[in-house]
N, CA, C and O atoms as a Tinker XYZ file with bonds, in Angstrom:
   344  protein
     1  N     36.042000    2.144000  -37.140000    73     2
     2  CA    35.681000    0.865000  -36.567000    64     1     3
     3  C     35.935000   -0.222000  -37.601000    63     2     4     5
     4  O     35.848000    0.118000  -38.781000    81     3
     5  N     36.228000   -1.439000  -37.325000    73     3     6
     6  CA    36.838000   -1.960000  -38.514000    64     5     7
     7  C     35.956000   -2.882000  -38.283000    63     6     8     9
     8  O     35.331000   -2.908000  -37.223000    81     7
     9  N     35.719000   -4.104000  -39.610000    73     7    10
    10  CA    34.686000   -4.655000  -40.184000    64     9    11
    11  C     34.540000   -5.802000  -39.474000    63    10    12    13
    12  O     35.485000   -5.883000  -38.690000    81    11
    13  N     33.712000   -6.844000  -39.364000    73    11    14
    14  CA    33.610000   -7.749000  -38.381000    64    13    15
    15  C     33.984000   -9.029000  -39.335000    63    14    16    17
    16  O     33.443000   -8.977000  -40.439000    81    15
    17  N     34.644000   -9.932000  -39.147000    73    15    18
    18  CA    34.452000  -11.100000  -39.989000    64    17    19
    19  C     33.661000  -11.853000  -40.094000    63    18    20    21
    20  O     32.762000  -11.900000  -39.255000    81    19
    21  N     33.699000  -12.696000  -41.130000    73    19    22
    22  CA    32.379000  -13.680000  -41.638000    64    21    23
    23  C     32.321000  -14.706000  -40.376000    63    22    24    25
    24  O     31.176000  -14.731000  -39.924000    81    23
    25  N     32.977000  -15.331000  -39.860000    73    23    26
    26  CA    33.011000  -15.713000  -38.491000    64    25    27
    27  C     32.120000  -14.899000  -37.246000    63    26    28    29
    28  O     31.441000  -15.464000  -36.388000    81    27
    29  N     32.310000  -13.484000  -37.393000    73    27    30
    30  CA    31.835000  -12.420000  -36.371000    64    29    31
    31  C     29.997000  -12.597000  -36.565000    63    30    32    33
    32  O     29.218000  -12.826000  -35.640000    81    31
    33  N     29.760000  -12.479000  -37.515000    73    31    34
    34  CA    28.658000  -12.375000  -38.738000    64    33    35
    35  C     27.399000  -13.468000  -38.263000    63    34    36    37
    36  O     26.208000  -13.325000  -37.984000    81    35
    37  N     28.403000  -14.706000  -38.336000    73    35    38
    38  CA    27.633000  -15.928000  -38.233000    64    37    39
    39  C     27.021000  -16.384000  -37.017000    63    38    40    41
    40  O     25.982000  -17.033000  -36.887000    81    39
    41  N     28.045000  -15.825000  -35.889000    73    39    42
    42  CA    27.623000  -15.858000  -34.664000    64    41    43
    43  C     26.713000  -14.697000  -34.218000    63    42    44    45
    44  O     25.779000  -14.932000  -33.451000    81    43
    45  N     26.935000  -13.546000  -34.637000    73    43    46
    46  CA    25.734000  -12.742000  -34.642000    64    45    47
    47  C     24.449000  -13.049000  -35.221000    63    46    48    49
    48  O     23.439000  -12.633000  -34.653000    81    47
    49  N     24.364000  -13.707000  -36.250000    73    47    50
    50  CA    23.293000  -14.254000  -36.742000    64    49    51
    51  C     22.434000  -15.299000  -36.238000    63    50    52    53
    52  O     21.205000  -15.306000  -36.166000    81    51
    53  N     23.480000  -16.402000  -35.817000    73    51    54
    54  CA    23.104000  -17.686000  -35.398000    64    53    55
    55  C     22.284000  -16.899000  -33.694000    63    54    56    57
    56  O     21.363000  -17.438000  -33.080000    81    55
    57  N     22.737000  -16.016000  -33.430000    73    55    58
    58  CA    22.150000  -15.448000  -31.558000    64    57    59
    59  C     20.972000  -14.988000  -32.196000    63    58    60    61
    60  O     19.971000  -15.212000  -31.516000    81    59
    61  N     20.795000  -14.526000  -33.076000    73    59    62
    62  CA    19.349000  -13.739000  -33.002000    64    61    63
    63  C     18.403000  -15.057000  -33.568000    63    62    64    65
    64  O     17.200000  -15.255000  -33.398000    81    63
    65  N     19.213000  -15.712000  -34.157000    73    63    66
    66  CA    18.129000  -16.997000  -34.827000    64    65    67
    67  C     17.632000  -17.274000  -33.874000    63    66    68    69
    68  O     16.420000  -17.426000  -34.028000    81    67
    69  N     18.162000  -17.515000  -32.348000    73    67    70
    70  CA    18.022000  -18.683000  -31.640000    64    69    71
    71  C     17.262000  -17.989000  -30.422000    63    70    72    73
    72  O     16.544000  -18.579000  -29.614000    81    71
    73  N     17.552000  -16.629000  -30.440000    73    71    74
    74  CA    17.534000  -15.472000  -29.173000    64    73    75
    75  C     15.959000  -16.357000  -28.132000    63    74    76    77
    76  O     15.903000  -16.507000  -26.911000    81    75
    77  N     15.016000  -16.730000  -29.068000    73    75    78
    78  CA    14.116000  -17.453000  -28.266000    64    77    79
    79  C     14.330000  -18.360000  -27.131000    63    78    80    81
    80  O     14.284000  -18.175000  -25.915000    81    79
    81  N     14.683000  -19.827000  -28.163000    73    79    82
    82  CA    15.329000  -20.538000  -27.575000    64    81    83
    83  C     16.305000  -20.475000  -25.927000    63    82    84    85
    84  O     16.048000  -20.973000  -24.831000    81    83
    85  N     17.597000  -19.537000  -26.463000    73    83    86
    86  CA    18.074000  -18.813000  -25.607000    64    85    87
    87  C     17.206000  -18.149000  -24.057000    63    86    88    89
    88  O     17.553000  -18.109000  -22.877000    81    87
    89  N     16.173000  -17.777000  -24.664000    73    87    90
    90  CA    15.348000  -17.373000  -23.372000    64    89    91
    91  C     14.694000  -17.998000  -23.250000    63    90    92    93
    92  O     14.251000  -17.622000  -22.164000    81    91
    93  N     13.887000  -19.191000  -23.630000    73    91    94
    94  CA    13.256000  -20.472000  -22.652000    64    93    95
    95  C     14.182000  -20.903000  -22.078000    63    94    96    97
    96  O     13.768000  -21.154000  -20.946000    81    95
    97  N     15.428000  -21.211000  -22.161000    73    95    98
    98  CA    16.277000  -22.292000  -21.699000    64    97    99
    99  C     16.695000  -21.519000  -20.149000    63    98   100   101
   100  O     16.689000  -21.980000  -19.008000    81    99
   101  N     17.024000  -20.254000  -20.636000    73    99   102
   102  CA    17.304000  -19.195000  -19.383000    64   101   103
   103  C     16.368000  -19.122000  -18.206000    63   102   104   105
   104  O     16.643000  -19.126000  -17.006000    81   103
   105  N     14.791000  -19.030000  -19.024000    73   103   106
   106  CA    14.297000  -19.314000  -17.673000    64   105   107
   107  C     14.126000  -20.523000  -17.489000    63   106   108   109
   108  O     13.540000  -20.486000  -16.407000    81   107
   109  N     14.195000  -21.414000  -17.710000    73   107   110
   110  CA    14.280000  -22.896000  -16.832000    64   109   111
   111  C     15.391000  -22.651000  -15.742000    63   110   112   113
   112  O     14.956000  -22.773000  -14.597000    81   111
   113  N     16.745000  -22.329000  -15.840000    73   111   114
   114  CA    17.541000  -22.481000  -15.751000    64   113   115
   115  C     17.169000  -21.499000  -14.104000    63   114   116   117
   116  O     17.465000  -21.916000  -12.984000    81   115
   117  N     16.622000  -20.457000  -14.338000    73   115   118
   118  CA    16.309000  -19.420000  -12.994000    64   117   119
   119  C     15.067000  -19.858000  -12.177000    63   118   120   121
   120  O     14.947000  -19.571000  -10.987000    81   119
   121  N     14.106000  -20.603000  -12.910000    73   119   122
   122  CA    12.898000  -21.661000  -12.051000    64   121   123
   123  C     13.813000  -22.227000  -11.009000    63   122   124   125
   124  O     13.728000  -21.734000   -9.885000    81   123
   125  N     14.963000  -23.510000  -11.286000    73   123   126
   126  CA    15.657000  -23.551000  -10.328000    64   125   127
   127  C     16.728000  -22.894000   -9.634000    63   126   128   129
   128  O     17.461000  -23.525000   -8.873000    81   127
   129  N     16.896000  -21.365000   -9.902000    73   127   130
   130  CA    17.778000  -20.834000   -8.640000    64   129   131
   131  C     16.713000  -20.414000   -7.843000    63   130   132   133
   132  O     17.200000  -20.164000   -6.741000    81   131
   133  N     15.224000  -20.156000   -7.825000    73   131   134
   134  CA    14.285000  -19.486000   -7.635000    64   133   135
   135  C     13.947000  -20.635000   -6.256000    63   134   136   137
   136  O     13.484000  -20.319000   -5.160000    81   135
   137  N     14.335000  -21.992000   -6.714000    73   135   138
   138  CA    13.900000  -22.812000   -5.930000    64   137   139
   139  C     15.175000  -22.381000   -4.505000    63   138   140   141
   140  O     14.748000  -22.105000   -3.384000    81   139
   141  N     16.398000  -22.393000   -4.751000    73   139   142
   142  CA    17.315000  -22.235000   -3.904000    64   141   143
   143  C     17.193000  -21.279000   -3.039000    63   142   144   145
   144  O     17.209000  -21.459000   -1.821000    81   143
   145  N     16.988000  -19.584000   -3.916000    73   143   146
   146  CA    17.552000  -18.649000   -3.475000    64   145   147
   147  C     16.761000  -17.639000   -2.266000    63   146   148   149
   148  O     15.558000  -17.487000   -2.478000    81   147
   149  N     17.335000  -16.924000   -0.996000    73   147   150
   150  CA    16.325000  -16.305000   -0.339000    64   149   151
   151  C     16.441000  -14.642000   -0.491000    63   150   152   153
   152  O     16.972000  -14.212000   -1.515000    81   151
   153  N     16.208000  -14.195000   -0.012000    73   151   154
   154  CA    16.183000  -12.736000    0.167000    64   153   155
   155  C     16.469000  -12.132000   -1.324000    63   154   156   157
   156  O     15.896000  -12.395000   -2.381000    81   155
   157  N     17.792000  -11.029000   -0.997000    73   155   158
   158  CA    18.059000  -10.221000   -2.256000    64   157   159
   159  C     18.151000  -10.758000   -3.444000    63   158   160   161
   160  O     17.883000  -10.267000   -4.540000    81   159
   161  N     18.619000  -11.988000   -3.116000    73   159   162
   162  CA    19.104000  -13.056000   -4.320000    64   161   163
   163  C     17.977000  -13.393000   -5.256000    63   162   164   165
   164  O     17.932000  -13.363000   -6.486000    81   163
   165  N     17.108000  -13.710000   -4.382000    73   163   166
   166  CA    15.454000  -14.158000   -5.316000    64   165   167
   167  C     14.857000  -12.981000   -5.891000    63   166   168   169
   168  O     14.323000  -13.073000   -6.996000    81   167
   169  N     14.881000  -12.024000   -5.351000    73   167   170
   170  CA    14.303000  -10.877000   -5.888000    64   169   171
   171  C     15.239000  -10.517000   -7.328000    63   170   172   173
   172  O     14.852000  -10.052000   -8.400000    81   171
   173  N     16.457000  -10.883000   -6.934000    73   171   174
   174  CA    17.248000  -10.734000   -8.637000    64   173   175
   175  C     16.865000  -11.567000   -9.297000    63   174   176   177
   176  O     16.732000  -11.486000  -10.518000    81   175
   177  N     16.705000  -12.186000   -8.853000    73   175   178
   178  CA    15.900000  -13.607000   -9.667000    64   177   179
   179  C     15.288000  -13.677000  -10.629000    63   178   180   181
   180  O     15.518000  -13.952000  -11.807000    81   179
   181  N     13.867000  -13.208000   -9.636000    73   179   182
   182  CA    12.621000  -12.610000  -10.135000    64   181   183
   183  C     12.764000  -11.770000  -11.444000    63   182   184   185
   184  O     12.360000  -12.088000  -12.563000    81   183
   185  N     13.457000  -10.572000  -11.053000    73   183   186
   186  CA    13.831000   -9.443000  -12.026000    64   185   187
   187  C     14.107000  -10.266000  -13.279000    63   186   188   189
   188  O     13.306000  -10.521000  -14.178000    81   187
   189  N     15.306000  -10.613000  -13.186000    73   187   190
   190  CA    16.027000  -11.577000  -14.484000    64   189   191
   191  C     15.182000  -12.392000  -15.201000    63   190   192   193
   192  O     15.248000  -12.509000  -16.425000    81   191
   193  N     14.018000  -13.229000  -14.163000    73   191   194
   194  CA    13.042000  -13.963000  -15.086000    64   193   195
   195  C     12.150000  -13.155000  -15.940000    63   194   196   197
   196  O     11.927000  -13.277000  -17.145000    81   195
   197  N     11.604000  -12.162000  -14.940000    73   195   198
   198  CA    10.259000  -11.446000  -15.606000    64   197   199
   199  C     11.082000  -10.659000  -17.231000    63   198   200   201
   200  O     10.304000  -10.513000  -18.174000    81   199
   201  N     12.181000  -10.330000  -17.391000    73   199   202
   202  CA    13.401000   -9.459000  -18.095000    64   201   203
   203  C     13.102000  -10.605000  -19.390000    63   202   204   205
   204  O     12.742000  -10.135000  -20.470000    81   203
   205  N     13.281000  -12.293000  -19.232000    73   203   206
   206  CA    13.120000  -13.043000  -20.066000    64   205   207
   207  C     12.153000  -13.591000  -20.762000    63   206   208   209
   208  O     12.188000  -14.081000  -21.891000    81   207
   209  N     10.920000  -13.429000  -19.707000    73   207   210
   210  CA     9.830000  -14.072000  -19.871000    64   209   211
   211  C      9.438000  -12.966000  -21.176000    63   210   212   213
   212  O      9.167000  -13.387000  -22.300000    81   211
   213  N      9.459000  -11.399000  -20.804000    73   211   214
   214  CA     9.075000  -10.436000  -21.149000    64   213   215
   215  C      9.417000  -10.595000  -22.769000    63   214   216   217
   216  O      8.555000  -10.382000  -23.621000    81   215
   217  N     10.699000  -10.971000  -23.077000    73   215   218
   218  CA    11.492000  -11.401000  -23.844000    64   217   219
   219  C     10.848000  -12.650000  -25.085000    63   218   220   221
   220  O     11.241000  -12.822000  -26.239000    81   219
   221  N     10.042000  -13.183000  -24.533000    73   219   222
   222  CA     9.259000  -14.355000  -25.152000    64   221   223
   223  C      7.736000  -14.210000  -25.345000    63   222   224   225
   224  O      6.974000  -15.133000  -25.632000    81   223
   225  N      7.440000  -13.068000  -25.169000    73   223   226
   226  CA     6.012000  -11.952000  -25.362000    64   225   227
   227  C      5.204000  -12.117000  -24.539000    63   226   228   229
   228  O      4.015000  -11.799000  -24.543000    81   227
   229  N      6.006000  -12.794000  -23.529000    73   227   230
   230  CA     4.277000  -13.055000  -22.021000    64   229   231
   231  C      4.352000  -11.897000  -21.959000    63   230   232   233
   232  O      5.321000  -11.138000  -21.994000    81   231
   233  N      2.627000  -11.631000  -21.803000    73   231   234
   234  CA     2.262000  -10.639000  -21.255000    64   233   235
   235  C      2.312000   -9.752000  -19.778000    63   234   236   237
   236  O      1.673000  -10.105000  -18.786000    81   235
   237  N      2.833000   -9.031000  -19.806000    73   235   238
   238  CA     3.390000   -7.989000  -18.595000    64   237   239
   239  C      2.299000   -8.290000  -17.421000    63   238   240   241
   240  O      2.879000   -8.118000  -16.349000    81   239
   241  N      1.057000   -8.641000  -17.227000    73   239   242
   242  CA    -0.103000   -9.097000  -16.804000    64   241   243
   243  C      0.498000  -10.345000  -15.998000    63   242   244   245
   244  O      0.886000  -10.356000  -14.830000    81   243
   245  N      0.479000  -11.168000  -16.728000    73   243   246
   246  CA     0.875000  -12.522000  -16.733000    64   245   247
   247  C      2.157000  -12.746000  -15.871000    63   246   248   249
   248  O      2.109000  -13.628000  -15.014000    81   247
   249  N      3.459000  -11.919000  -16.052000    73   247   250
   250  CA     4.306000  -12.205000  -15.261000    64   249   251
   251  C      3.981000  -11.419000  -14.680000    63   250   252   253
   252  O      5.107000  -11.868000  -14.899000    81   251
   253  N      3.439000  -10.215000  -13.795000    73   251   254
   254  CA     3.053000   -9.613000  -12.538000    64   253   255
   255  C      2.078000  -10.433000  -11.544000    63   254   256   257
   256  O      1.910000  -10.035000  -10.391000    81   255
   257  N      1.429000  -11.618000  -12.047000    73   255   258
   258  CA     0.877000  -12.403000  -11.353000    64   257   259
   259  C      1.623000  -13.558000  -10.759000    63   258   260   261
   260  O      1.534000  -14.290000   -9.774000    81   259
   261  N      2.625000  -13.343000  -12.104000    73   259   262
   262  CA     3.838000  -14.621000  -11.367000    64   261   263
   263  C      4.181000  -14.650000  -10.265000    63   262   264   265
   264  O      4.016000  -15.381000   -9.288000    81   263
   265  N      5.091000  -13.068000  -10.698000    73   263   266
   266  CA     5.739000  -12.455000   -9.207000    64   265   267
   267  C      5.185000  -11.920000   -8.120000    63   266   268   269
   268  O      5.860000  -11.269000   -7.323000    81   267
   269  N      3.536000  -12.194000   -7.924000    73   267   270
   270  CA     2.395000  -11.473000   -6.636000    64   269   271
   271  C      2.813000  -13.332000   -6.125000    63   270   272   273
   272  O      3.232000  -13.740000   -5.042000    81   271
   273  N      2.565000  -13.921000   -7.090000    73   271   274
   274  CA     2.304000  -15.823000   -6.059000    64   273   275
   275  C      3.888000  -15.773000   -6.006000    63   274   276   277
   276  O      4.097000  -14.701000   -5.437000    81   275
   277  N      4.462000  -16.041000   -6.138000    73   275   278
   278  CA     6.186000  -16.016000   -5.184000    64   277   279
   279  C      6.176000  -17.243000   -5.450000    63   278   280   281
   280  O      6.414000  -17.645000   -4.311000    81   279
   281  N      6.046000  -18.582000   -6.334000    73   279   282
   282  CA     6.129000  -19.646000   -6.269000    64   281   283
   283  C      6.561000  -20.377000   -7.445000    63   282   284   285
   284  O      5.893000  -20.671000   -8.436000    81   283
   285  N      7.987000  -20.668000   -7.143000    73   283   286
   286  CA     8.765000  -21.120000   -8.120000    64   285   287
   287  C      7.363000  -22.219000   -8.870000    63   286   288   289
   288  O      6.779000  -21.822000   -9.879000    81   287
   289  N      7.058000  -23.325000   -8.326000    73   287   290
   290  CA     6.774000  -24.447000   -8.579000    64   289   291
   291  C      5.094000  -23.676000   -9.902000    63   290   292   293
   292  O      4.601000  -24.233000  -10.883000    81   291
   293  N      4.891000  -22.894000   -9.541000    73   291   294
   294  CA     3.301000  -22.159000  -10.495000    64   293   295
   295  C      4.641000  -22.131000  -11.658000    63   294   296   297
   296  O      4.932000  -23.024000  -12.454000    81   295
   297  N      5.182000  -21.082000  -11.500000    73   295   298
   298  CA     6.505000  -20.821000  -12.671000    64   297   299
   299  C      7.170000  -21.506000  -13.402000    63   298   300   301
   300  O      7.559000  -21.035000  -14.470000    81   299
   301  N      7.530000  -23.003000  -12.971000    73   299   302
   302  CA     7.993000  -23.959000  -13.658000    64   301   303
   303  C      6.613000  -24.796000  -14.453000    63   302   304   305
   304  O      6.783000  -25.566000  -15.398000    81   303
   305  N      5.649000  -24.564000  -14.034000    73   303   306
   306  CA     4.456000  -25.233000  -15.033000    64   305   307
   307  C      4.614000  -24.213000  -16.009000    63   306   308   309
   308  O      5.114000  -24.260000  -17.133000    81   307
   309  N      4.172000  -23.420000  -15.468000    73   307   310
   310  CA     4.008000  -22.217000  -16.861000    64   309   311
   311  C      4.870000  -22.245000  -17.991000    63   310   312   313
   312  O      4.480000  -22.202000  -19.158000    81   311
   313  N      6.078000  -22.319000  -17.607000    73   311   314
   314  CA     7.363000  -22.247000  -18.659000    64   313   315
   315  C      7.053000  -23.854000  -19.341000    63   314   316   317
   316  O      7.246000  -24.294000  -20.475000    81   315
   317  N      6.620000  -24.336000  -18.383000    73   315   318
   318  CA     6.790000  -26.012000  -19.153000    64   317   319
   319  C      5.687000  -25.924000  -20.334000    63   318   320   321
   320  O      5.858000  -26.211000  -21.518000    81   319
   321  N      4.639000  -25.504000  -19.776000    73   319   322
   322  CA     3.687000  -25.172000  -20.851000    64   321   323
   323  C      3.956000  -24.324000  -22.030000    63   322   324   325
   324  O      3.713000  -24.781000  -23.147000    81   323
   325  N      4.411000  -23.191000  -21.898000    73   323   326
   326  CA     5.295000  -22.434000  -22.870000    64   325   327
   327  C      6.193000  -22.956000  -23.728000    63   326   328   329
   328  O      6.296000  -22.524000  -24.876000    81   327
   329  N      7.217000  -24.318000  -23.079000    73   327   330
   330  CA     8.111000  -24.800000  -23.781000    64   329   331
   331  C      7.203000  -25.999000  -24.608000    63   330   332   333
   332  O      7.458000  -26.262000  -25.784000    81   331
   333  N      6.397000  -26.513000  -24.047000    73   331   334
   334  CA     5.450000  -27.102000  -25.314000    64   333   335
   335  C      4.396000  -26.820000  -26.588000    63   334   336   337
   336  O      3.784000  -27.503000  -27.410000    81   335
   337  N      4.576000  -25.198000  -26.210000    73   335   338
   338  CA     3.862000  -23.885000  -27.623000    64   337   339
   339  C      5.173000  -23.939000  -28.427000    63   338   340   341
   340  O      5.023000  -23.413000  -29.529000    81   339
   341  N      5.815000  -24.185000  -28.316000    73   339   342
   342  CA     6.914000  -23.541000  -28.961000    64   341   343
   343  C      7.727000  -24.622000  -29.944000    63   342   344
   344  O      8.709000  -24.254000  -30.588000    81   343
């Protein structure tokens, strides 16, 4: 396997610096498909958020209550609140 360059390196580095970041922004970003989407689509949704949230140390508790209320608009406070801990 051959060696990665200092270029390769930096961008690997700079993703894990940020990997947080990266996942607040992600779920904002699925609050509003959450608002759009119906059926199978939302339920991927869901998945993908709880996958991120999980990602940012909410507690497994916490997003299972998310996903019992089905309501984008509870979800976008929460994250908003989250994005002001942070």
């Amino acid at each position: 396997m051959a060696e990665r360059s200092n270029y390769q390196n930096k961008v690997i580095r700079n993703y894990y610096d940020n990997r947080e970041s990266i996942s607040l922004q992600r779920c904002q970003e699925l609050v509003t498909e959450l608002y759009l989407a119906a059926g199978k689509k939302r339920e991927r949704h869901w998945k993908s958020l709880a996958t991120h949230l999980g990602n940012l140390g909410v507690p497994e508790a916490t997003i299972q209550h998310l996903r019992n209320q089905n309501n984008p608009e509870t979800v976008a406070h929460f994250i908003a609140n989250l994005a002001k801990k942070r």
